[in-house]
N, C-alpha and C positions, 0 to 999 in steps of 0.2 A: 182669342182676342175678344173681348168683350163689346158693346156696343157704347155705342157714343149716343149720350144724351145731350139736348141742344136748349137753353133758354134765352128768350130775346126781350127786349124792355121792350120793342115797336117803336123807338127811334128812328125816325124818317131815313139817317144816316145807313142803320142795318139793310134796306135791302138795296138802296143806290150803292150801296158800298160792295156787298156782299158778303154781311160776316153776322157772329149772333152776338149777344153780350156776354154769353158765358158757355162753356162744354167739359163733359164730363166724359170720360172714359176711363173704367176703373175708380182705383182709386184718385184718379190726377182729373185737377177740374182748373182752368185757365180762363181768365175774366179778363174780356178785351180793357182796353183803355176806357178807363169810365170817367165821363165831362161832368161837370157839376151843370144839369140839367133841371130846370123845375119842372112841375108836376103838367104847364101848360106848353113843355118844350123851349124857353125861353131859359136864360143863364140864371142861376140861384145864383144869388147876394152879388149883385155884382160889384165889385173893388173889397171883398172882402175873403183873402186869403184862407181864413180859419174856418167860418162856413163853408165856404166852395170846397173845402179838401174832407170835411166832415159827411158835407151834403154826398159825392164822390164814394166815400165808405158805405156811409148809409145804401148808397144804389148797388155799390160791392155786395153787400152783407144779403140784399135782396136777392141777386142773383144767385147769390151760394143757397138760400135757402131753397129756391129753383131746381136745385140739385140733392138737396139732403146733407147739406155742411153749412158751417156758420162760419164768423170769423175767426176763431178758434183753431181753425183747422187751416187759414194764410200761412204758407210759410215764405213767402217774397213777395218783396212788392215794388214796384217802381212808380215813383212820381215824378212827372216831367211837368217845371214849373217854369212860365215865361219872367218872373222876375225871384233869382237865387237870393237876392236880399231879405227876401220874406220869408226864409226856412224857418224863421222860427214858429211862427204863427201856424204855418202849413205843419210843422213837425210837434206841434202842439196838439192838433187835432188826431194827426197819426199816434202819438201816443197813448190820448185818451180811448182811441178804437183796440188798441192793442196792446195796453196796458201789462195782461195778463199772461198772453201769450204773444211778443215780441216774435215778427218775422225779419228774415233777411229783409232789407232795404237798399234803395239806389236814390237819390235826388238830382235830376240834372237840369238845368236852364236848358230851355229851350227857346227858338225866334217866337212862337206863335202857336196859339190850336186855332181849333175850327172855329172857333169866335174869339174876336177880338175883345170880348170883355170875358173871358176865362182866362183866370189864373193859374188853373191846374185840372191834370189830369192824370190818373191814377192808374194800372192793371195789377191784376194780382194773380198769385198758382198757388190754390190749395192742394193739399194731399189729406185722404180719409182714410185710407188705409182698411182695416178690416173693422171698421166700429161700424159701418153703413153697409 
């Protein structure tokens, strides 16, 4: 069995909660639920579906490289969005991150996240296989 490698953004959330933003074992690497966060801990864009689901990827993308994968190597994803009316905006910005290499996908409404001005929040499961 191999070792499990751990990366954490240092979101206040991670250690009240108890979990990292991302881990790898092997080849399989799982990125908890990522909030559209800005840089001072407060909500990027807020009432704006398309950045927050971008902004989201972007912290994705970060976390994988944490690990030695990009988003290249996503093959699922799930976005839980508190208003389904806006998929397209949100599924706008998911295409543009994945364009190239389309992963599995889920979108579901949700009541609420952990702030009431986020629209969305995103987790994803890379696999690397033997290229890392």
């Amino acid at each position: 069995m191999s070792d499990i490698r751990r990366v954490f953004s240092n979101a206040p959330w991670e250690q009240q909660v108890g979990y990292c933003r991302a881990l790898r074992q092997g080849p399989h690497i799982w990125v908890t639920g990522t909030a559209p966060v800005a840089d001072d801990g407060s909500t990027y864009a807020p009432g704006d579906p398309y950045a927050q689901s971008a902004r989201c990827i972007e912290l994705i993308a970060k976390a994988l490289a944490g690990l030695d994968a990009g988003l290249e190597h996503v093959v699922r994803t799930r976005l839980y969005v508190t208003d389904i009316d806006r998929w397209e905006a949100i599924g706008r910005a998911h295409a543009a991150a994945f364009k190239d290499n389309p992963p599995a996908a889920t979108m579901v409404e949700v009541s609420r996240l952990i702030a009431p001005d986020m629209l969305v929040e995103i987790e994803a499961d890379a696999f690397v296989g033997d290229q890392v």
